[in-house]
C-alpha positions as CSV (number, residue, x, y, z in Angstrom):
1,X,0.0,0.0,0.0
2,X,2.7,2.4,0.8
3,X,4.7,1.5,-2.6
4,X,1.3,2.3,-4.2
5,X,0.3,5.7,-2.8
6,X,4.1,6.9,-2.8
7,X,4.5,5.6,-6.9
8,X,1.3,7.6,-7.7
9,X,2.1,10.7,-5.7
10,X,5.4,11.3,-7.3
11,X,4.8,9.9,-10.5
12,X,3.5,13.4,-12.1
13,X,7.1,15.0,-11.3
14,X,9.1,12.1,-12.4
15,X,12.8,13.0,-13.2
16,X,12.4,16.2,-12.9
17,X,15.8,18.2,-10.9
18,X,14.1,20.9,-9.1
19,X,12.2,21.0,-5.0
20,X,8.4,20.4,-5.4
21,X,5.7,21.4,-3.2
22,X,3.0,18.1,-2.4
23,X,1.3,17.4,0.2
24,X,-1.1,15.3,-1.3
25,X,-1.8,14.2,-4.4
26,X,-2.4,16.2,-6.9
27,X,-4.2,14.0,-9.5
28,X,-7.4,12.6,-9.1
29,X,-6.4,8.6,-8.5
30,X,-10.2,7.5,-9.4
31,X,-9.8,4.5,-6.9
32,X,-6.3,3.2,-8.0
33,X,-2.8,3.5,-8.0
34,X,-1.2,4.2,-11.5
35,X,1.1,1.3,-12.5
36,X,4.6,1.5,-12.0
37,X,7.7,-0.1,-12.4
38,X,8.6,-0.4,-9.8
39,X,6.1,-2.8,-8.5
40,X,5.7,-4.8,-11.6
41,X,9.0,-6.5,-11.8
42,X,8.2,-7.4,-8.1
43,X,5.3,-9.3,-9.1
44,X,7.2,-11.0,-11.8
45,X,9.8,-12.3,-9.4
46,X,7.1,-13.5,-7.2
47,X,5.8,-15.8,-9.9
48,X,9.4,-17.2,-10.9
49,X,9.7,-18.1,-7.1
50,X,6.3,-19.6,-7.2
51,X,7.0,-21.7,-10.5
52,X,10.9,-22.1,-9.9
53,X,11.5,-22.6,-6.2
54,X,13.0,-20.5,-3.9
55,X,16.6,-21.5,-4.5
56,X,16.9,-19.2,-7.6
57,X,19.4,-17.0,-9.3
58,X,20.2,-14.5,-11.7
59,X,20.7,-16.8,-14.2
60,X,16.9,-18.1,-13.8
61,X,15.7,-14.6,-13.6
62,X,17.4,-13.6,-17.1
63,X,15.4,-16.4,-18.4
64,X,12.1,-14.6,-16.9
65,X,13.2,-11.1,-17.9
66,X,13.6,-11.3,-22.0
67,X,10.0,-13.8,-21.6
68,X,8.0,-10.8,-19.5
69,X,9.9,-7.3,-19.4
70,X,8.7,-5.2,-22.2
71,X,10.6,-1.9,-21.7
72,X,13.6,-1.1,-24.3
73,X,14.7,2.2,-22.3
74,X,18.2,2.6,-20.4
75,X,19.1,-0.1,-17.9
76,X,15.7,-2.5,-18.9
77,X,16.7,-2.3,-22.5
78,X,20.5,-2.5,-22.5
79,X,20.4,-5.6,-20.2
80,X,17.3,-7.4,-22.5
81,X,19.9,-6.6,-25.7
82,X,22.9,-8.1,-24.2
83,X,21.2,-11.3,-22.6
84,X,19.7,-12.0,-26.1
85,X,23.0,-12.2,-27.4
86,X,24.0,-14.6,-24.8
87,X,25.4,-12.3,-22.0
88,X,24.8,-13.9,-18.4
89,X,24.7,-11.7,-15.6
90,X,26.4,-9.7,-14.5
91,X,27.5,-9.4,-17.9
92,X,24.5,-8.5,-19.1
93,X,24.2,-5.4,-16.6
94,X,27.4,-4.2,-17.6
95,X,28.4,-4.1,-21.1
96,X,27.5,-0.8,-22.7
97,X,25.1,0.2,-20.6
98,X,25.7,3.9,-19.4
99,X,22.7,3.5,-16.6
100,X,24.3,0.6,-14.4
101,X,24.7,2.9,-11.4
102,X,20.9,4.1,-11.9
103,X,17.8,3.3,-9.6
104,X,15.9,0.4,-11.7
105,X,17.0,-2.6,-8.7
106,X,16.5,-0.9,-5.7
107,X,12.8,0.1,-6.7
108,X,12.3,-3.7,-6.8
109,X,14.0,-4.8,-3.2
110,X,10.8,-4.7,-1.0
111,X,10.0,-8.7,-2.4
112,X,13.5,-9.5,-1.1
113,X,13.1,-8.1,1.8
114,X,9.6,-9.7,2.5
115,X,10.4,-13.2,2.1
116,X,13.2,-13.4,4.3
117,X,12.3,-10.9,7.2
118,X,14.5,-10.3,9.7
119,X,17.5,-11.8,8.1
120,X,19.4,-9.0,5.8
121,X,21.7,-12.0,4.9
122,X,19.3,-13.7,3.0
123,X,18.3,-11.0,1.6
124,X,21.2,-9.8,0.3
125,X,21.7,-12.9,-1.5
126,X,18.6,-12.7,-3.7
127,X,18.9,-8.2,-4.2
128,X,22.4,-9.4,-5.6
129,X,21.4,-11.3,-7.4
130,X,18.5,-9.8,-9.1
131,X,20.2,-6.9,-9.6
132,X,23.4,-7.6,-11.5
133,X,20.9,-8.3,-14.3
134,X,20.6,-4.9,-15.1
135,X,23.2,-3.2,-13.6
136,X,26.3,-5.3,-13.6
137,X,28.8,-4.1,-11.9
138,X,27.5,-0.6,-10.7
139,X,26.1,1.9,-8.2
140,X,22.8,-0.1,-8.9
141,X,23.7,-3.3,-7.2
142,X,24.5,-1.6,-4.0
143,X,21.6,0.5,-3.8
144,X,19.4,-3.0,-3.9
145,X,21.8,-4.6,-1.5
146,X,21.6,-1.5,1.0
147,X,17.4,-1.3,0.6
148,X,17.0,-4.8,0.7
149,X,19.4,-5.2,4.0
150,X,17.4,-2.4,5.8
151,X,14.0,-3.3,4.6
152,X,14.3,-7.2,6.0
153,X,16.0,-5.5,9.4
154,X,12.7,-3.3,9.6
155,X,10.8,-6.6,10.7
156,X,12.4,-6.6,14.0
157,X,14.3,-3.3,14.5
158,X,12.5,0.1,14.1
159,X,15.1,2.3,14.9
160,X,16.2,4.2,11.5
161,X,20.0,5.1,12.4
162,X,20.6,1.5,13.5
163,X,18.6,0.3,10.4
164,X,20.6,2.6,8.0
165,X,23.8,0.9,10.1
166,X,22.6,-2.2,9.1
167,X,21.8,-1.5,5.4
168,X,25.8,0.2,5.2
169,X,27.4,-3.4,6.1
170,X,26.6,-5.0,3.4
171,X,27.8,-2.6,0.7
172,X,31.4,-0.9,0.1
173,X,31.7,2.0,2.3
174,X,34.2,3.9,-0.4
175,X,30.6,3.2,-3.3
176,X,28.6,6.0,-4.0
177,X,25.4,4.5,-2.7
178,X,27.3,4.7,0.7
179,X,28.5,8.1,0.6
180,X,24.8,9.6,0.0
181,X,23.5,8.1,2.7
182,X,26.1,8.9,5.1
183,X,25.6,12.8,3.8
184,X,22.1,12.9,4.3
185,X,22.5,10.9,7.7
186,X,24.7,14.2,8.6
187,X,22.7,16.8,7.4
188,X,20.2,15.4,9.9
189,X,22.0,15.0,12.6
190,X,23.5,18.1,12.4
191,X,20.2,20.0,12.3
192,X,20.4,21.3,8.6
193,X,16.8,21.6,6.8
194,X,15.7,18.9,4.4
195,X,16.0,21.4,1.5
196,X,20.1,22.3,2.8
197,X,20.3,18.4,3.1
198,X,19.2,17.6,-0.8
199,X,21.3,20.4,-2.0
200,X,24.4,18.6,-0.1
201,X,23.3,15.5,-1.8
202,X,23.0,17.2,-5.4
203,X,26.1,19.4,-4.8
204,X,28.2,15.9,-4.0
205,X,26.3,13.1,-5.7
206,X,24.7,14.1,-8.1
207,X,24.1,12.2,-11.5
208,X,22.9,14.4,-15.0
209,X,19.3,14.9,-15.6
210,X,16.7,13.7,-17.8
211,X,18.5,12.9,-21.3
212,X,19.9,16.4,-20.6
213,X,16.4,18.0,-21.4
214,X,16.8,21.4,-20.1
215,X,12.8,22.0,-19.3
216,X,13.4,19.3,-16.8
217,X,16.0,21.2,-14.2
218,X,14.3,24.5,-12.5
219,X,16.4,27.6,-13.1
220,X,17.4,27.9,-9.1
221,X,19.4,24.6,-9.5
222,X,21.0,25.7,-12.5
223,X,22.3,28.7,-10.7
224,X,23.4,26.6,-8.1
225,X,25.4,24.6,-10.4
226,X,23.1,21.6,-10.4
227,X,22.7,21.6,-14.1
228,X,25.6,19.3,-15.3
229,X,26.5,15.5,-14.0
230,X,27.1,11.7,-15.3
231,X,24.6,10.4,-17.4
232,X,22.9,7.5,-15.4
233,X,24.7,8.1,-12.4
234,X,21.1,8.2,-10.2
235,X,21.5,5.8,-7.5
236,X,23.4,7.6,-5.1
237,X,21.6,10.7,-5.1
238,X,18.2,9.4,-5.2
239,X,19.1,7.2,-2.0
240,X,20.1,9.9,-0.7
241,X,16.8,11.5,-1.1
242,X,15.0,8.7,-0.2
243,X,16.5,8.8,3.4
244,X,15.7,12.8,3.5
245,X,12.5,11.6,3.3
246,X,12.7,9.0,6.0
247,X,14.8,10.8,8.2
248,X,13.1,14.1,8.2
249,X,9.7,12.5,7.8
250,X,10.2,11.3,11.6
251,X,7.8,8.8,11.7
252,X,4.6,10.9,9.9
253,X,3.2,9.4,6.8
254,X,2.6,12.2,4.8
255,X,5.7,14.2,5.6
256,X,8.2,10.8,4.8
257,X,6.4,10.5,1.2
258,X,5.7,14.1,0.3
259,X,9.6,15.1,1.7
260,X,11.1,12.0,-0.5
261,X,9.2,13.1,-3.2
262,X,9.2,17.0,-2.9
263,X,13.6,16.8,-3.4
264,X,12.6,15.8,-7.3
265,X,14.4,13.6,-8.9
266,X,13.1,10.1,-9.7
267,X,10.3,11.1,-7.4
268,X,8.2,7.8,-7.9
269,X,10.7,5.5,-7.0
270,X,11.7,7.6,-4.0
271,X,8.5,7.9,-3.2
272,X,7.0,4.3,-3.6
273,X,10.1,3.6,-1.4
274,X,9.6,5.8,1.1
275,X,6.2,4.3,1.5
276,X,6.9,1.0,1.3
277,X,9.6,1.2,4.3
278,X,7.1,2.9,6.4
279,X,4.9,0.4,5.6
280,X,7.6,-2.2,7.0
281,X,8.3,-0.2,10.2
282,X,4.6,0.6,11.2
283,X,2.2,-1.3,9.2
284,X,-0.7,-0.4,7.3
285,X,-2.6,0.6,9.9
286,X,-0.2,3.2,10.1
287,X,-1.1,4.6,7.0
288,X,-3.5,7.1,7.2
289,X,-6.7,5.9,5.3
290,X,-7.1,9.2,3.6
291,X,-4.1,8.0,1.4
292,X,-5.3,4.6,0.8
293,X,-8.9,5.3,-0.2
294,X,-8.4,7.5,-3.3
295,X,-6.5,4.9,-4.7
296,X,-8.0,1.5,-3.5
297,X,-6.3,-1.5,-3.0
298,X,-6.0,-3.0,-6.7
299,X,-2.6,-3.4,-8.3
300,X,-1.7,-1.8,-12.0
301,X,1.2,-2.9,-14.3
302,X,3.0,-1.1,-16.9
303,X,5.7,-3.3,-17.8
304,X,5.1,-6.9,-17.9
305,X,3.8,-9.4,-21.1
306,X,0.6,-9.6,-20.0
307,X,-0.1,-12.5,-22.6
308,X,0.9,-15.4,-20.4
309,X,0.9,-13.8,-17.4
310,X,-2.1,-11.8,-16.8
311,X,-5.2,-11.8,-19.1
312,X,-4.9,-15.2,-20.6
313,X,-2.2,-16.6,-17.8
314,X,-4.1,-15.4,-15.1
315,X,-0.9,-15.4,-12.7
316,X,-0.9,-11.7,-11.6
317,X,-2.2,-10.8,-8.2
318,X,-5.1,-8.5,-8.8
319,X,-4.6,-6.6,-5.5
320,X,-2.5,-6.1,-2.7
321,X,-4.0,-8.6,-0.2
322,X,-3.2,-11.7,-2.7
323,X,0.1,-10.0,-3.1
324,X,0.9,-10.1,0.9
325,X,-0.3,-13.9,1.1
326,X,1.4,-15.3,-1.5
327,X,4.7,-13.4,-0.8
328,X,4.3,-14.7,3.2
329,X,3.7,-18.2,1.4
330,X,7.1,-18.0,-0.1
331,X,8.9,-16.9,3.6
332,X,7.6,-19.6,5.2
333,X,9.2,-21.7,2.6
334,X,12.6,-19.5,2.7
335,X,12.0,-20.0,6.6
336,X,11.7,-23.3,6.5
337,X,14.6,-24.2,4.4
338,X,17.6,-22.5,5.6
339,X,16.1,-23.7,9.9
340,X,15.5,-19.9,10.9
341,X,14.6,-19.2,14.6
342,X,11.5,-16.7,13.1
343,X,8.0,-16.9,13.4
344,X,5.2,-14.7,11.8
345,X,2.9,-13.4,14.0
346,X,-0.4,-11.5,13.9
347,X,0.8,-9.4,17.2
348,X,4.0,-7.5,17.7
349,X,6.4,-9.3,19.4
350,X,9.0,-8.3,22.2
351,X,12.0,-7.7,20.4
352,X,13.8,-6.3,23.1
353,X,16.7,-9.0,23.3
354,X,17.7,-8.6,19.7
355,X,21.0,-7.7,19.1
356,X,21.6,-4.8,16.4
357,X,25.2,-6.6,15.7
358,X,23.3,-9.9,15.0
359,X,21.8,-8.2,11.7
360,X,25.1,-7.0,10.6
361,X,27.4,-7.9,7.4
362,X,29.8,-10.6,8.5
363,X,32.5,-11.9,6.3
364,X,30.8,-15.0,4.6
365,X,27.9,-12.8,3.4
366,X,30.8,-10.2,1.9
367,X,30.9,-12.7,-0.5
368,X,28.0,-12.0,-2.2
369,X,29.6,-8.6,-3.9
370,X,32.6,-10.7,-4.7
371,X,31.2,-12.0,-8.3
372,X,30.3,-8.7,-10.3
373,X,32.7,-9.4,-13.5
374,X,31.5,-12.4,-14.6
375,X,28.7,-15.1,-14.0
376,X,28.9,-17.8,-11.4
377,X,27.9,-20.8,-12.2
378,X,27.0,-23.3,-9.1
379,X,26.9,-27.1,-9.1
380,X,26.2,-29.7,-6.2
381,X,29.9,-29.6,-5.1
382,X,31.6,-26.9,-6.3
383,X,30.8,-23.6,-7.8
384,X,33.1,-22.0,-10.7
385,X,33.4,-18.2,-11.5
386,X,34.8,-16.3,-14.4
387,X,36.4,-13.0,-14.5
388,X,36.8,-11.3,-17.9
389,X,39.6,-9.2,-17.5
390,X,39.2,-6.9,-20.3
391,X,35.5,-7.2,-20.9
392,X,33.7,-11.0,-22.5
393,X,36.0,-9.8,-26.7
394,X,38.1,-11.9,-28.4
395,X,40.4,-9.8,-31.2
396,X,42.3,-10.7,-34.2
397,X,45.8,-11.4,-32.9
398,X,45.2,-10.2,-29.4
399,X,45.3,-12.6,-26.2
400,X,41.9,-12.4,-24.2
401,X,42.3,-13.2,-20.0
402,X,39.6,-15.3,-18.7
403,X,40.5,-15.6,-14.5
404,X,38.5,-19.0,-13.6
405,X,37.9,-19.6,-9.4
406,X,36.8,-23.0,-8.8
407,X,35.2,-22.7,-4.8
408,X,34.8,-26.6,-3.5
409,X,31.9,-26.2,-1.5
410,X,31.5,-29.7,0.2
411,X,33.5,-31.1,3.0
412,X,35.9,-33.8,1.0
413,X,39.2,-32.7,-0.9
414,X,39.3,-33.4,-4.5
415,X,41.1,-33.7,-8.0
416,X,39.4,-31.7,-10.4
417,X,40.0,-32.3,-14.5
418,X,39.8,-29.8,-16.6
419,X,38.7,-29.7,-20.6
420,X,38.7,-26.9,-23.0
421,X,36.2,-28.1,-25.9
422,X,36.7,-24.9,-27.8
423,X,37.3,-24.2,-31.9
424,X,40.4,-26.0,-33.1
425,X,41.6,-22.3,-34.1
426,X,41.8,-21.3,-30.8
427,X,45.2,-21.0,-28.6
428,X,44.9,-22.1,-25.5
429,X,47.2,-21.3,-22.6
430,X,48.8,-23.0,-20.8
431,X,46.8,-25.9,-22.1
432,X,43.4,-27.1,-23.2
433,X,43.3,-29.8,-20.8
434,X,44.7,-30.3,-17.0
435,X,44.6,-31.3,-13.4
436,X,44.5,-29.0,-10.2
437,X,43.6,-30.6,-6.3
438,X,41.0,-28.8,-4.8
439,X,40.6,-28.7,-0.5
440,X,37.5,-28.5,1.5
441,X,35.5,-25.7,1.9
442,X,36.8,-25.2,5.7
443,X,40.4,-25.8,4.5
444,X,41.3,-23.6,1.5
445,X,40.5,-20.2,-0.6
446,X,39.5,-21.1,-4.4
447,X,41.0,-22.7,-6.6
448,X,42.3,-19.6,-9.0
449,X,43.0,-20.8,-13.2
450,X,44.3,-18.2,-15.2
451,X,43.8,-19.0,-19.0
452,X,44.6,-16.9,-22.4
453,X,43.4,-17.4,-25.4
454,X,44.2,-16.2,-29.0
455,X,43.0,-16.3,-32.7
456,X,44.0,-15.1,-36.0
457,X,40.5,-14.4,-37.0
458,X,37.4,-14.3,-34.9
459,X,35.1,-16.0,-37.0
460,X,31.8,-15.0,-36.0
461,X,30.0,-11.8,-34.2
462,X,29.9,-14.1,-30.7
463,X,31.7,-17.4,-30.5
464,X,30.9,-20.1,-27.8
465,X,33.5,-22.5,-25.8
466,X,32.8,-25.0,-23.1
467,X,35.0,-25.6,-19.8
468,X,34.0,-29.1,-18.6
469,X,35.3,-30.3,-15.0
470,X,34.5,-33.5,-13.8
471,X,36.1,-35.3,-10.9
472,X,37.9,-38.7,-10.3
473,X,35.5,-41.7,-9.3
474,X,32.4,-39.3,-9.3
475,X,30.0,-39.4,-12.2
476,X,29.0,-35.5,-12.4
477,X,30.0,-33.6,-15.5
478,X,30.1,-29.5,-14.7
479,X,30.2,-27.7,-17.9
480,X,30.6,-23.9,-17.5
481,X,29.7,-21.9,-21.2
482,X,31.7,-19.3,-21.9
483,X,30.9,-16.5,-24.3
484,X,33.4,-14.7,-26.5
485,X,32.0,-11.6,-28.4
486,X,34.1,-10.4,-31.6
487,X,35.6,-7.2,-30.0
488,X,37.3,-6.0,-33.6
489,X,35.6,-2.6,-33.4
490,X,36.3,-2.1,-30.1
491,X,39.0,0.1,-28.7
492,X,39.2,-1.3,-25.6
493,X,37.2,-3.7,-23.6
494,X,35.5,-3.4,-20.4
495,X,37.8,-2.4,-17.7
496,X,36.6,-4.1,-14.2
497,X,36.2,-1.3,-11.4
């Protein structure tokens, strides 16, 4: 409900760099929300769980986002185009796409959040993974991570400076994402105004504005120097905004939404945000029903194939009551399966024992950031990721890196073959086929394989190679793909950051 009234409150000023004045909305709803983005990939994921299982990754989702997601703008439309041509995530978040470090993941965190409540670890898992679709390697990934993290905390911890402590852990505190939220964190503490507090934000995080359309930044922040900026670079100032609105909103409905979305911006995705994290921390009977009768309690789409899935496929929820059961059906399952100490009750519940430190980062879920060059692919016993040093392009006469870490997951130490079944063409170094001994899990780091390969000719536009590794005396064949694309016309490749 929250997402709903915050999405349709700031969906009229939408990208637009300059300080609004709302207090309410200022559209007539006509009994529902207007559809928004960043709901509708929410709802998609929720059906992939439901068909899938709950033990899914980005490589499943990819398969669900060129089937269902219909936009071809920035981030939605760069990631579809590179997964079509057989780019796995993260690669397909990060090659040529100039809005990696934009806000299309974190909009999407709440489901994340809401099937794995009170346990940020969890949920850090599935925001990473969902968002190196789109956005690779960028600012995007950590804003999902950080709204994920805090949105799961919200379940047992209301307390906004410990939950914004919480979110932090989990992402690099030298990213962008970070840095905003540590600013507007300041400006509040420090008693500065919400309006000082988004100019610090735009003054030191700022990204550019909306395809550089100059009817879409007000005249005051041009004269403050608030004109110019990175194009897609929107993560870390919108985050920032987002906790403006939190922060100064100090715990009133009306003033967290309408102060989220009155610092511009993407103001319905800071918005719907805002709401939805209120939602979290106090419920919906915290939300004043003269916000939630204008717009009823039906859902609207804007993005989604609605040929399998809705009209004809029927799989949609229609409002947000079927929404909240079948996402609780799916924690219970995430609950169930990884032996949580949680229950889910109809009453609060004395949380006064819980330890803030408990919900922090710790160094095995660091890990999850660790893979944002290359896919990982995982197996019963081992799990195998590639690094690209120089970006997934094989060139005429130039050597192309590929950094393979093999991580043995189970208990026992093992042999591990390796096989190249690659075009004869190819030059393989140091060999197409070998042997490395791989410990325990509880023993030893990764096993790290280093292998360059080179070509006269690149035959094709993108050219496909297999590394098989199998393991003495047990029957499992792992075969990782790997995907070369002909990088003749490129100057350089992708640099990793």
């Amino acid at each position: 409900m929250g997402k709903n009234i915050g999405g349709t409150l700031g969906a009229p000023f939408e990208w637009k760099r300059q300080v609004n004045n709302v207090s309410f909305y200022t559209q007539d709803p006509g009994g529902e929300p207007l559809p928004n983005d960043d709901l509708d990939i929410q709802l998609l994921w929720l059906v992939a769980l439901e068909e899938r299982g709950i033990e899914i990754d980005a490589h499943t989702l990819a398969e669900y986002w060129v089937l269902y997601v219909t936009p071809h703008w920035s981030e939605y439309g760069t990631a579809k185009t590179n997964m079509r041509s057989g780019f796995m995530p993260p690669l397909s978040g990060t090659l040529n796409n100039d809005y990696k470090d934009s806000c299309g993941a974190f909009i999407r965190s709440e489901i994340w959040a809401c099937i794995a409540p009170g346990v940020p670890n969890i949920a850090a898992r599935f925001a990473f993974q969902d968002a190196i679709l789109d956005h690779g390697d960028g600012e995007g990934v950590y804003a999902e991570v950080f709204c994920a993290t805090l949105e799961s905390a919200a379940f047992v911890e209301n307390d906004i400076f410990k939950l914004i402590e919480i979110g932090l852990s989990y992402i690099p505190s030298e990213c962008g994402v970070a840095g905003a939220v540590q600013e507007a964190a300041s400006a509040f503490k420090s008693g500065k105004s919400w309006r000082e507090a988004r100019d610090l934000i735009l003054e030191k995080h700022r990204g550019g504005t909306f395809f550089n359309m100059p009817d879409h930044i007000s005249q005051e922040d041009r004269e403050k120097g608030y004109g110019e900026g990175k194009r897609g670079f929107d993560a870390p100032s919108n985050i920032g905004m987002l906790l403006i609105g939190l922060l100064y909103g100090q715990g009133d409905f009306a003033k967290t939404v309408c102060t989220a979305v009155n610092c511009g911006e993407d103001t319905d995705c800071t918005g719907a945000t805002a709401g939805s994290i209120f939602g979290l921390l106090h419920g919906i009977e915290g939300i004043p029903s003269e916000w939630t009768v204008p717009i009823g309690r039906k859902i609207k789409t804007a993005c989604l194939n609605l040929g399998e899935l809705g009209y004809f496929g029927d799989q949609l929820p229609a409002d947000i009551d079927d929404l909240t059961w079948r996402v609780e059906r799916v924690a219970r399952q995430v609950i169930l399966r990884n032996g949580l100490d949680i229950s889910l009750a109809n009453a609060p519940t004395d949380l006064s024992s819980l330890r803030v430190d408990s919900l922090l980062s710790d160094e095995t879920t660091k890990m999850i950031l660790s893979h944002v060059h290359g896919p990982l692919y995982r197996f019963d016993f081992f799990d195998f990721g590639l690094d690209y040093e120089d970006g997934p392009f094989l060139r005429d006469g130039i050597p192309c890196t590929i950094r393979v870490k093999a991580y043995n997951t189970y208990k026992v130490q093992a042999n591990l073959n390796i096989r190249w079944y690659a075009p004869e063409e190819w030059r393989i170094f140091p060999a197409r086929e070998g042997r490395t001994f791989s410990l325990p899990a509880h023993l030893g780091d990764a096993v790290e394989l280093t292998f360059q390969i080179e070509t006269d000719h690149v035959p094709s536009n993108v050219n496909r190679a297999v590394l098989e590794f199998t393991v003495d005396g047990r029957p499992t064949v792992m075969l990782v793909p790997i995907l070369l694309a002909n990088g003749n016309l490129r100057a350089i490749g992708i640099q990793p950051t």
